[in-house]
N, C-alpha and C positions, 0 to 999 in steps of 0.2 A: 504494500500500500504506500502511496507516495506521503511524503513525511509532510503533514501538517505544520503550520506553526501560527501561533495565536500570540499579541500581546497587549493589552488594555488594563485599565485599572482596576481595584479589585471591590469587595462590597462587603459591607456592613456597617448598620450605626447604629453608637452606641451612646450611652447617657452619660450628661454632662453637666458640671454646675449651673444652676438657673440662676446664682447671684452673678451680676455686674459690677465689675472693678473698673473705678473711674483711672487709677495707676495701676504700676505694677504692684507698687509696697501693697496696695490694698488688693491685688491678685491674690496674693501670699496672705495676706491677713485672715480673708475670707474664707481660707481653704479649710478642705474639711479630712476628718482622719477618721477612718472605719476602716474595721477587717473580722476575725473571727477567732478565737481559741478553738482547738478540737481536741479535744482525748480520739482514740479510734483502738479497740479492741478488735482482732479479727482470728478466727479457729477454723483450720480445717482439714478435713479429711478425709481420705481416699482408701476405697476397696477396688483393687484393678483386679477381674477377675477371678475374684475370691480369696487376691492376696490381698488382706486390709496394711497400709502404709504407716507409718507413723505419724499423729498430727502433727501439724504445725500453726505453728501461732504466733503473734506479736501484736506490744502495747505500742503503741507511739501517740505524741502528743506532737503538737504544731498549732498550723494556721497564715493566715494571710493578715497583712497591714498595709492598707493603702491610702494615700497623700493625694488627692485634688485640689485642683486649683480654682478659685473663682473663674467667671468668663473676663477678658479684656482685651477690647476690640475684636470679639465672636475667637480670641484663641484660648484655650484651656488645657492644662498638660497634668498627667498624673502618672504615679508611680505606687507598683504592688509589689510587696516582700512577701516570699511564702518559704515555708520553711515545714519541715519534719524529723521527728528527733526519735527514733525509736529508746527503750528501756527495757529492764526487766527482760532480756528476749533467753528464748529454752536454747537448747542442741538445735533442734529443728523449728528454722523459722520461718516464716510466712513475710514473703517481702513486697505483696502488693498495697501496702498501704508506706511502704518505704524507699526503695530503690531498687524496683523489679525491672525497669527498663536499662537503668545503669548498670545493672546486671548483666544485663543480655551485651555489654557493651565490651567487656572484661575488667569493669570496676566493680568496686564490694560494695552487694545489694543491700548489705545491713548498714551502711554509714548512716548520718544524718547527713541531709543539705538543706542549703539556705540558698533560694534565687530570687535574682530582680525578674519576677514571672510576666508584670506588663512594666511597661514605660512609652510613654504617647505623647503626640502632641496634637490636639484640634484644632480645627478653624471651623467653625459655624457663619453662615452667609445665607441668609433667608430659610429656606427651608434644603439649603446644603447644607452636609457636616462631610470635611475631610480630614482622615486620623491619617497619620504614621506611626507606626512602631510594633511594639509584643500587646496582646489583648486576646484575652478569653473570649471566642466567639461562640453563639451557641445558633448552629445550624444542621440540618437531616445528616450531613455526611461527615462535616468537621465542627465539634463540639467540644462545651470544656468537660464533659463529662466528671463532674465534680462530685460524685457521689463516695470516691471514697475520700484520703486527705487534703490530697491540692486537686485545683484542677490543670488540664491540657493547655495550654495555651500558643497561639501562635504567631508570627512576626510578617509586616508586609504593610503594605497600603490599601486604603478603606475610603469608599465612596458610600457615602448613603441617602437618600434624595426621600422626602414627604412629599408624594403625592398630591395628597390629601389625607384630610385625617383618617379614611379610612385604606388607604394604599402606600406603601413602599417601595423604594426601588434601590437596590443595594448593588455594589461591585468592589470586591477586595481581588489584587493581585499578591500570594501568598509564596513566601521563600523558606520559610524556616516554622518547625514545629517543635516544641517540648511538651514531651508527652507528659503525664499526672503521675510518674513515680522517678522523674527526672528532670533534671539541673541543667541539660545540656539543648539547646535550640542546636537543632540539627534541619540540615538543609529539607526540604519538607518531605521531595521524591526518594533521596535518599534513606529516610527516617520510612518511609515504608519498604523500600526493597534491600537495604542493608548492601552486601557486598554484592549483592546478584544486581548494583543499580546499572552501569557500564553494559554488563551482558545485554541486558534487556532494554535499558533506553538509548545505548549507544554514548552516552555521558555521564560523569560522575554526581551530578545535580540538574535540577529543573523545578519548576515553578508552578502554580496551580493559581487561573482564573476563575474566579467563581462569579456568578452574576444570580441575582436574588429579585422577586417579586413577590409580594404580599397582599392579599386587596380580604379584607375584612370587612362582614355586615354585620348585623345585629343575630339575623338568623341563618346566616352562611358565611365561608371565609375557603378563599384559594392559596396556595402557595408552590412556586415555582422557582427552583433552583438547578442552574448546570454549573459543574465544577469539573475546567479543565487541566486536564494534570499534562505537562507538555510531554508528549513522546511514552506517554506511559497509559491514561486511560479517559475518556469521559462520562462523567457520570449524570446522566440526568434524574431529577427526584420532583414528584406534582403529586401534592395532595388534595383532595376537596373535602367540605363538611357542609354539613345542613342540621339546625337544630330546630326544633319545633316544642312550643307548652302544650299539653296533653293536661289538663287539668293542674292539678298539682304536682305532676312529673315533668321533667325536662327531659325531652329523647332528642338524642345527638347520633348521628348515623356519617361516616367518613369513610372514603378510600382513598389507595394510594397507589400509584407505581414508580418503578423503579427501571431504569435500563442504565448498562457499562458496557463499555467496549474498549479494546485494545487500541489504541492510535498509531501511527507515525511509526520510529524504529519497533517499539515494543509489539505493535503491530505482524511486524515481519519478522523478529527475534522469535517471538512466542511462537511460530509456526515454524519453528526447525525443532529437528529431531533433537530430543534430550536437553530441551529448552527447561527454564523452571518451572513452568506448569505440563511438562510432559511433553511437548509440540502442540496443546492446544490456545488460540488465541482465544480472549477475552468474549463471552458474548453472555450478558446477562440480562434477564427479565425478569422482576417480579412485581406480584401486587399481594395486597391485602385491603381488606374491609373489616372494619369494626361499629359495634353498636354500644353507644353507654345510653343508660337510663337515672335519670336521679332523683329524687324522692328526697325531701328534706337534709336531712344529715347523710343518707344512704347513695351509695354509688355504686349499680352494676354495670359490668362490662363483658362481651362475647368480640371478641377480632379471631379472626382467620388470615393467614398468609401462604402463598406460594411463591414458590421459587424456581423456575419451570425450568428442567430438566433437559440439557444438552450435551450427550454424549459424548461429541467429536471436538466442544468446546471447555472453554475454563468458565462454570456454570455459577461458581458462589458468587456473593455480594460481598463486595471488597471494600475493609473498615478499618485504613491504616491511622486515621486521623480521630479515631474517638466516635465516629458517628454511629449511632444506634436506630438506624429508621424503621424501621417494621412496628408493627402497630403489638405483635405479637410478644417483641421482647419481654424478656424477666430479668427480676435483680440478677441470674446466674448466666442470662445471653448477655453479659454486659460489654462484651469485644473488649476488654484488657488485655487478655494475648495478642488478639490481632493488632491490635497496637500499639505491642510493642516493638522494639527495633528490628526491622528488619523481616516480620512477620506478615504482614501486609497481606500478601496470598495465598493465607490461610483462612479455614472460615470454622466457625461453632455454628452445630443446633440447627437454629431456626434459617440460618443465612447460608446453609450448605446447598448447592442445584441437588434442585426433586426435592426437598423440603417441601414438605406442609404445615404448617402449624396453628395450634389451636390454644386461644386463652381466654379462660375466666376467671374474672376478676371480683369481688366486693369489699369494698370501703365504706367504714364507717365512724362515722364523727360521734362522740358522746357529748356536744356541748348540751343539747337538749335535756339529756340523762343526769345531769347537773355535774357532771365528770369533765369539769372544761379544760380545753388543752389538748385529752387525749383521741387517740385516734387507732384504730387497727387498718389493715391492709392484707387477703389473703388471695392467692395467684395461684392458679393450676397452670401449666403448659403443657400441651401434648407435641409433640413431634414425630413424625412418620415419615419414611422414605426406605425406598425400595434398596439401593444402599445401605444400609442400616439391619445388624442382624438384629436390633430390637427398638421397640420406637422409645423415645426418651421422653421419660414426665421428670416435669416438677413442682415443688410446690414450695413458694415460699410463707412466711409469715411476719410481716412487721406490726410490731407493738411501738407506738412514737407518744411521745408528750412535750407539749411546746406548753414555756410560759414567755405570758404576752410576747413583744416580739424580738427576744435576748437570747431566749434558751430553749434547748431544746435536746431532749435525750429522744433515742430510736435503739428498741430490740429488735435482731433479724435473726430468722431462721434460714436456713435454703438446704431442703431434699430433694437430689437429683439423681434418676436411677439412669443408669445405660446415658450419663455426659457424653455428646457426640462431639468428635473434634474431625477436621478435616485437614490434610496439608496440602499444598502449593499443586502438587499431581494428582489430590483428589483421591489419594488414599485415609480411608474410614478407621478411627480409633474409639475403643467408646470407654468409659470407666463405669463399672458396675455399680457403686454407687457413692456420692458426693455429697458429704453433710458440710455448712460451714455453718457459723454462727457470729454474730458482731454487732457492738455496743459500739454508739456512737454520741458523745456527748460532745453539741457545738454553743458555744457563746458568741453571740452578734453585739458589735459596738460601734458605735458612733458620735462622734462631737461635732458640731455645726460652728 
């Protein structure tokens, strides 16, 4: 395939001081300081065929502290410190709440680090905003995925334009990723394909275009993102929703799809023999639909997903950047291996070609119950595929309590029989059964 090449600016906006500074001193005066404390307890363990593993586990404490600056003359610049400090750790530790990607690097996953995670500067100009620098972005394919200690974050430039109040138009051109259990911004193509980047792109880095639309109603909302990765893939992501009042229930009905394909060198790389995905190029499709209903404090959910099945091709959905789009995910589909260093072309579960997947969900609030604060969350997922010598369920359980809006502790369970994992050629792993368990206790702060 003759080699593409794409270069424009790139998309997202993101929030920024609403106070005005008449100087600079009063730029600086008016800034504001917020970020988080976390404890994060994490336990787990593996039965690989009825050989059960030794757990592993680890405490760490951290969090994030960041510096904004008032607006003057529409520019505004801030800075985030994020840090993790593990303790207390056994023989055998668990390093994805600490340094599991520095790991994969040949650096010790048990260290503590401390990084400058964003650093930005804005200009606001009517209803333009243009950032430079590192910033947590949260979108279908690259996300901060912040759900365990820090989160993802990534480095580039950032276009984001207000329509109107009910639409956006976003464009980031992106170089550099640091994934959520690492210190290091690493080039972004590289950071998913590791040392196989050269083999398959033809160069040792490259850059990712993404381009974002948004248009929200009251009882519908679109969103439309393609993110090009140069000489390695494009991914297109479009999802729809419709909500409707039904009496006293709110029903929300949404689908989505997905398609990736191989471009440019990678394109013709991946179709030689003994390529990293086996000699098959890129060709993915999937969709899903899901149904919530909600009822006062109560929230049910049904999603369904496919991932349609390509023999001759490289069929999974590829999630080197953090993203988790399927309607169908679970706390345990959460692509943290896959994005880690260099893993990229690997897939879990739900995002394997010939996936199907299925989840129900119910959530419930007790503020009504006079139990204010807490909250439960319980997840079935089913997975099926002809691939697969057994389909994989899971089931998680969170128990969370917030007070007002500082604190917040979360129990988690996650039972996972037959974990399906996939590698780069499409060869099927599964673990017989996956228990983990994890306390999470965050403090939110801020000074005006």
């Amino acid at each position: 395939m003759k080699k593409i090449s794409l270069a424009f600016l790139l998309t997202s906006s993101f929030l920024f001081s609403s106070q005005n500074a008449e100087n600079l001193s009063e730029m600086f005066e008016n800034a504001n300081v917020h970020g988080n404390i976390k404890y994060y307890f994490i336990e787990t363990k593996k039965d690989i065929n009825g050989a059960s593993s030794p757990s592993t586990h680890s405490n760490s404490v951290g969090g994030q502290l960041s510096f904004d600056t008032a607006s003057y003359n529409g520019i505004t610049t801030g800075v985030t410190f994020m840090t993790t400090n593990p303790f207390a750790l056994p023989n055998n530790v668990d390093t994805s709440t600490i340094g599991k990607d520095n790991g994969a690097r040949g650096d010790d996953a048990e260290d503590s680090f401390t990084v400058l995670g964003e650093a930005y500067v804005s200009y606001a100009y009517e209803d333009l905003l243009f950032t430079y620098g590192r910033k947590a972005i949260k979108t279908p394919l690259i996300h901060s995925k912040d759900v365990r200690m820090l989160p993802s974050t990534v480095q580039g430039a950032f276009i984001g334009y207000e329509i109107s109040k009910k639409s956006k138009f976003e464009l980031a051109y992106l170089d550099k990723f640091k994934q959520r259990t690492s210190d290091k911004f690493t080039n972004i193509i590289r950071h998913a394909l590791g040392d196989e980047t050269r083999e398959i792109t033809g160069d040792d880095e490259g850059t990712v275009a993404m381009l974002g639309l948004d248009y929200k109603e009251d009882t519908y909302s679109v969103k439309f993102y393609d993110y090009y990765a140069d000489d390695f893939i494009n991914s297109m992501y479009l999802d729809a929703s419709i909500s409707k009042d039904i009496s006293d229930f709110r029903l929300n009905i949404a689908a989505q799809y997905i398609n990736q394909m191989s471009i440019g060198n990678a394109d013709d790389n991946l179709d030689k023999v003994g390529s990293a995905t086996g000699g098959k190029q890129i060709n993915v499709n999937a969709f899903s639909l899901k149904t919530e209903l909600a009822y006062a404090d109560s929230k049910f959910i049904v999603a369904y997903s496919n991932v349609l099945k390509g023999s001759s091709e490289h069929d999974s959905i590829i999630t080197p950047w953090d993203g988790t789009p399927l309607f169908t995910n679970t706390i345990t589909s959460n692509s943290l291996f896959e994005s880690i260093y260099g893993s990229g072309l690997k897939a879990d579960s739900f995002y394997i070609g010939g996936s199907q997947g299925m989840k129900l969900a119910y959530k419930q609030k007790y503020d009504s119950f006079g139990f204010k604060g807490f909250s439960t969350s319980l997840t079935y997922g089913l997975v099926s595929n002809s691939r697969f010598d057994k389909d994989q369920h899971d089931y998680n359980l969170v128990l969370a309590y917030k007070y007002a809006k500082n604190f917040s502790l979360t129990l988690k369970g996650i039972w996972v029989e037959n974990n399906t994992a996939a590698t780069a050629t499409g060869d099927i792993s599964q673990i017989k059964l996956l228990t983990q368990y994890r306390v999470i206790a965050n403090y939110k702060f801020r000074t005006e």
